[in-house]
mmCIF file of the C-alpha atoms, coordinates in Angstrom:
data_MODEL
# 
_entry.id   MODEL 
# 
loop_
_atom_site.group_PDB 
_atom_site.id 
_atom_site.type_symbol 
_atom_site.label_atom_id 
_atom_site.label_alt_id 
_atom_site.label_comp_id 
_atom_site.label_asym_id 
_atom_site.label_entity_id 
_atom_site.label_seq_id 
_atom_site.pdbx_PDB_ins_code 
_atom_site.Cartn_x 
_atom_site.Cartn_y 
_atom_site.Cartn_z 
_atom_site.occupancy 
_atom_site.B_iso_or_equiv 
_atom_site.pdbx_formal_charge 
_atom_site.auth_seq_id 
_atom_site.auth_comp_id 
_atom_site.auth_asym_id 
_atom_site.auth_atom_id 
_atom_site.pdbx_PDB_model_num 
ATOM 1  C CA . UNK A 1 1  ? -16.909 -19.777 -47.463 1.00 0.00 ? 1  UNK A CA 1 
ATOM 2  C CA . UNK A 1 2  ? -19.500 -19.928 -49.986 1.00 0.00 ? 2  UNK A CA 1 
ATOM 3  C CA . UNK A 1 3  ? -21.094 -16.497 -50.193 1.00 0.00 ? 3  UNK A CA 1 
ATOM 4  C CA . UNK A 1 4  ? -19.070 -14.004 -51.282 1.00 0.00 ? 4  UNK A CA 1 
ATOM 5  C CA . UNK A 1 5  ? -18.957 -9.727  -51.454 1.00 0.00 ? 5  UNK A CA 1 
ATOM 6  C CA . UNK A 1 6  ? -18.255 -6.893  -49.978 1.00 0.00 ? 6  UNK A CA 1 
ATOM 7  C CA . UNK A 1 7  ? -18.030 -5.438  -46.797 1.00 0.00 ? 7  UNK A CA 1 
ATOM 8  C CA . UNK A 1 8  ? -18.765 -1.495  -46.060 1.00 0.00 ? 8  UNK A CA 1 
ATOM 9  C CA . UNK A 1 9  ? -16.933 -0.697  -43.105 1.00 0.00 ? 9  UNK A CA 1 
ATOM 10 C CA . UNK A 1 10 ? -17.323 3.605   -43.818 1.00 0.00 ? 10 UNK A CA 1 
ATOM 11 C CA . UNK A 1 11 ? -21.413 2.559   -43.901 1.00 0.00 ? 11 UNK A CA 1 
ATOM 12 C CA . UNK A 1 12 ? -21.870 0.892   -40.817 1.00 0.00 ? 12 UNK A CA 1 
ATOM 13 C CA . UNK A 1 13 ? -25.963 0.938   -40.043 1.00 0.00 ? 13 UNK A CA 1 
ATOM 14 C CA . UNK A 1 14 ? -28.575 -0.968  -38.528 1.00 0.00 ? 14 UNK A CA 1 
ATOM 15 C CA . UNK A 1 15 ? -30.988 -3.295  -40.961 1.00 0.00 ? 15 UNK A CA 1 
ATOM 16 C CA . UNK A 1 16 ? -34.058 -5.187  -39.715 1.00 0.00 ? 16 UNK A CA 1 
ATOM 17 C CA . UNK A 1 17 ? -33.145 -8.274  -41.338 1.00 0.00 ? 17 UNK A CA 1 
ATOM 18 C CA . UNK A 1 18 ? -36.965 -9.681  -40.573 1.00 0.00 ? 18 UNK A CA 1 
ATOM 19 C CA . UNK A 1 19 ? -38.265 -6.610  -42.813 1.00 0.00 ? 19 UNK A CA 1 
ATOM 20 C CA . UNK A 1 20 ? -35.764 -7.892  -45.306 1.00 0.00 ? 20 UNK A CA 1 
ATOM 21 C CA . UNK A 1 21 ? -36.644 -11.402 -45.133 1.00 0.00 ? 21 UNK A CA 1 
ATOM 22 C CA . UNK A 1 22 ? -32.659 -11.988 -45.425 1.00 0.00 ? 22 UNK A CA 1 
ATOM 23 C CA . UNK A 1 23 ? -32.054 -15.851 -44.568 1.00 0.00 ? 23 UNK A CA 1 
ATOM 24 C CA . UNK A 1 24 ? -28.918 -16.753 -42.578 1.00 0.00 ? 24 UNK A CA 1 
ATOM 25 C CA . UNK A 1 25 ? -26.352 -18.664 -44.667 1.00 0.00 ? 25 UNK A CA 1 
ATOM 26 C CA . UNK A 1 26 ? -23.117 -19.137 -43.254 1.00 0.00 ? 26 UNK A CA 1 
ATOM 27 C CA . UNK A 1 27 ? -21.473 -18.181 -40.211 1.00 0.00 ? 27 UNK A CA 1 
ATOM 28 C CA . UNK A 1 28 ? -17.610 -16.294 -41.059 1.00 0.00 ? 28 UNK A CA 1 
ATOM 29 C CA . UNK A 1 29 ? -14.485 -17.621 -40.302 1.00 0.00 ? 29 UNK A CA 1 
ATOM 30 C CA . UNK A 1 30 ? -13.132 -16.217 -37.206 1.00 0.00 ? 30 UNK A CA 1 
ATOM 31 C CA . UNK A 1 31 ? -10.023 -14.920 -38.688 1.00 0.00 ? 31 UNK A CA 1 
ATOM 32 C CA . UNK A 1 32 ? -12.416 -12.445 -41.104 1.00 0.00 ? 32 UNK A CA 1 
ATOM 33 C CA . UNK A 1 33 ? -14.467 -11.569 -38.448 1.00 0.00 ? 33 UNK A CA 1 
ATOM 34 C CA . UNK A 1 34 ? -11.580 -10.290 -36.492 1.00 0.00 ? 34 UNK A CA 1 
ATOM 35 C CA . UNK A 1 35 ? -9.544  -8.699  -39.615 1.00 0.00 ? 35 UNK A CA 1 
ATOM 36 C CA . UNK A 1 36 ? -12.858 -6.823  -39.829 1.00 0.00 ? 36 UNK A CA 1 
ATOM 37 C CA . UNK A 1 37 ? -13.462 -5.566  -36.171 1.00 0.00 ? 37 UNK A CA 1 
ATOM 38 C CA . UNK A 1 38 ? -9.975  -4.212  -36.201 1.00 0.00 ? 38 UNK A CA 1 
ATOM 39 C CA . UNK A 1 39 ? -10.704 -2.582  -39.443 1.00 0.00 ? 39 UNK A CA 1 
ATOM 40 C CA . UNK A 1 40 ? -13.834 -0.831  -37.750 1.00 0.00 ? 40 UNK A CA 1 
ATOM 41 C CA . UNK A 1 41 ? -12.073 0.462   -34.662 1.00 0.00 ? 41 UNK A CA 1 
ATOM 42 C CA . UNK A 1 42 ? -9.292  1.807   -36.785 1.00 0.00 ? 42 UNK A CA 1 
ATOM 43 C CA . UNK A 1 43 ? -12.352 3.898   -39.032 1.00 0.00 ? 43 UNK A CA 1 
ATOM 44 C CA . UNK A 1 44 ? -14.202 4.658   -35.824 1.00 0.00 ? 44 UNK A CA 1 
ATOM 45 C CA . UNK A 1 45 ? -10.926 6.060   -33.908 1.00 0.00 ? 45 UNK A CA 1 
ATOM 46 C CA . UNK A 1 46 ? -9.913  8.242   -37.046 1.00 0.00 ? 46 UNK A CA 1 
ATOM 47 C CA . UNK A 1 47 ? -13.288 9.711   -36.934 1.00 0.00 ? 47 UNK A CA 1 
ATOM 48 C CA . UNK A 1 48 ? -13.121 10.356  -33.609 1.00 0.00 ? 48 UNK A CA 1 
ATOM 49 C CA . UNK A 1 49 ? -10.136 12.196  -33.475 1.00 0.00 ? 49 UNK A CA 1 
ATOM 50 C CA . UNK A 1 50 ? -11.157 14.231  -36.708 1.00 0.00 ? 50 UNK A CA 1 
ATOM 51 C CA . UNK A 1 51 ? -14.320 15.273  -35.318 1.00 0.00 ? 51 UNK A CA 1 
ATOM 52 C CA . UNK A 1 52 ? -13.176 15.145  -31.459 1.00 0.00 ? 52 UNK A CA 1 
ATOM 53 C CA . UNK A 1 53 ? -16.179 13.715  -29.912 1.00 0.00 ? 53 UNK A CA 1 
# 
Protein backbone atom coordinates (compact mmCIF):
# COMPACT_ATOMS: atom_id res chain seq x y z
CA UNK A 1 0.00 0.00 0.00
CA UNK A 2 1.01 3.43 -0.55
CA UNK A 3 -0.72 5.56 2.06
CA UNK A 4 0.20 4.97 5.27
CA UNK A 5 -1.11 5.85 9.26
CA UNK A 6 -3.02 5.08 11.80
CA UNK A 7 -6.07 3.53 12.57
CA UNK A 8 -8.38 4.56 15.77
CA UNK A 9 -10.31 1.67 16.55
CA UNK A 10 -11.40 3.25 20.49
CA UNK A 11 -12.75 6.46 18.10
CA UNK A 12 -14.92 4.88 15.80
CA UNK A 13 -17.36 7.87 14.24
CA UNK A 14 -19.09 8.84 11.27
CA UNK A 15 -17.31 11.63 8.78
CA UNK A 16 -19.02 13.13 5.71
CA UNK A 17 -16.20 12.59 3.54
CA UNK A 18 -18.01 15.06 0.75
CA UNK A 19 -17.80 17.94 3.54
CA UNK A 20 -14.19 16.91 3.76
CA UNK A 21 -13.49 16.83 0.20
CA UNK A 22 -11.30 13.56 1.14
CA UNK A 23 -10.39 11.82 -2.35
CA UNK A 24 -10.35 8.00 -2.46
CA UNK A 25 -6.83 6.58 -2.88
CA UNK A 26 -6.42 3.06 -2.45
CA UNK A 27 -8.56 0.31 -1.61
CA UNK A 28 -6.83 -2.05 1.65
CA UNK A 29 -5.63 -5.31 1.39
CA UNK A 30 -8.10 -7.76 2.54
CA UNK A 31 -5.97 -9.29 5.12
CA UNK A 32 -5.88 -5.53 7.02
CA UNK A 33 -9.28 -5.05 6.56
CA UNK A 34 -10.09 -8.19 8.36
CA UNK A 35 -7.17 -7.92 11.16
CA UNK A 36 -9.10 -4.68 11.74
CA UNK A 37 -12.83 -5.83 11.94
CA UNK A 38 -11.76 -8.42 14.42
CA UNK A 39 -9.96 -5.79 16.30
CA UNK A 40 -13.35 -3.73 16.45
CA UNK A 41 -15.59 -6.53 17.64
CA UNK A 42 -13.09 -7.45 20.28
CA UNK A 43 -13.30 -3.31 21.56
CA UNK A 44 -17.03 -3.30 20.95
CA UNK A 45 -17.68 -6.72 23.01
CA UNK A 46 -15.40 -5.47 25.99
CA UNK A 47 -17.48 -2.44 26.12
CA UNK A 48 -20.39 -4.18 26.10
CA UNK A 49 -19.84 -6.34 28.81
CA UNK A 50 -18.32 -3.39 30.95
CA UNK A 51 -21.22 -1.28 30.51
CA UNK A 52 -23.87 -4.28 30.02
CA UNK A 53 -25.96 -2.90 27.35
Amino acid sequence: MKTSGKVLLDQLTTIDYEARQCVFLETAHEKLIDELLLKVRTVFQKVNKTNKF
